[in-house]
C-alpha positions in Angstrom: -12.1 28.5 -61.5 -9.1 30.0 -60.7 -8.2 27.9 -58.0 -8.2 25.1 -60.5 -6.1 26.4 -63.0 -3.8 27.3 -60.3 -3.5 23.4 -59.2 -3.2 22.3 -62.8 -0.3 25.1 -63.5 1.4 23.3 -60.3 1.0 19.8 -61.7 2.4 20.7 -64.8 5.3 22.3 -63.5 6.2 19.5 -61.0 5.6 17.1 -64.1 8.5 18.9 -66.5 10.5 19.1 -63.6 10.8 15.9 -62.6 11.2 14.8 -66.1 13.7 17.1 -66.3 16.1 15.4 -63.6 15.2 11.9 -65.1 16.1 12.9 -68.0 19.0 14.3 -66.5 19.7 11.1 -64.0 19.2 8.8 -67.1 22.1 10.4 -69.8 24.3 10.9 -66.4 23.7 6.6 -65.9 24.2 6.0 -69.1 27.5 8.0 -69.3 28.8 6.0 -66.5 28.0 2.7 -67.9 29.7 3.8 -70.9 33.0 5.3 -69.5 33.4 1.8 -67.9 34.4 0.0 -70.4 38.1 -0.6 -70.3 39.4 -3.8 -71.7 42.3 -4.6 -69.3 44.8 -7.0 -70.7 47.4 -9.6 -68.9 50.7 -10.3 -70.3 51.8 -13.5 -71.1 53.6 -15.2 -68.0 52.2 -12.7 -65.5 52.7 -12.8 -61.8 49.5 -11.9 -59.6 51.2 -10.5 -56.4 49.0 -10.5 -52.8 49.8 -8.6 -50.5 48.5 -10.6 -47.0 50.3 -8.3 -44.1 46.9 -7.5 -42.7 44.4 -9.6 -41.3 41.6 -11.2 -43.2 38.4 -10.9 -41.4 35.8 -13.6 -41.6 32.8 -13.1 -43.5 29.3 -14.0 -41.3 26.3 -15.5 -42.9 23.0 -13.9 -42.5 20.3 -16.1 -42.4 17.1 -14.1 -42.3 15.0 -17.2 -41.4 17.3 -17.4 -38.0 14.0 -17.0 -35.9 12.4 -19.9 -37.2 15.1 -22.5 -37.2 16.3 -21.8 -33.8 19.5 -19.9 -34.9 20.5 -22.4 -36.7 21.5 -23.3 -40.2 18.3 -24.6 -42.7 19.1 -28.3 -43.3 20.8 -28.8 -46.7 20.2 -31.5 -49.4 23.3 -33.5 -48.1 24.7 -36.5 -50.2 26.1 -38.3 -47.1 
């Protein structure tokens, strides 16, 4: 009998802990959601200035169904 009481003990305590750190977790998401709201505002007439003295990298499509297509692209729904 003591054994058992032993393992509920242990159960308990691993149940208030971990809802301990999701309570925890949860007000620490929440917090960051709600510090995140800045409005930002644009003058009238503003310039947007882009700064292009470094090199743009290209940006590579991963198709996961690769394997069955033979590398290649699915066909699309083309208009043509």
């Amino acid at each position: 009998m003591r054994q058992f009481f032993k393992y509920v003990l242990a159960t308990l305590t691993g149940l208030v802990l971990f809802a301990l750190v999701g309570v925890v977790l949860l007000v620490a998401l929440i917090a960051a959601a709600a510090s995140s709201d800045k409005e930002v505002t644009v003058a009238s007439n503003s310039v947007l200035e882009l700064k292009l003295d470094k090199p743009i990298g290209e940006r590579e499509f991963n198709n996961p169904l690769s394997g069955f297509t033979g590398g290649r692209a699915a066909p699309s729904a083309s208009t043509s």
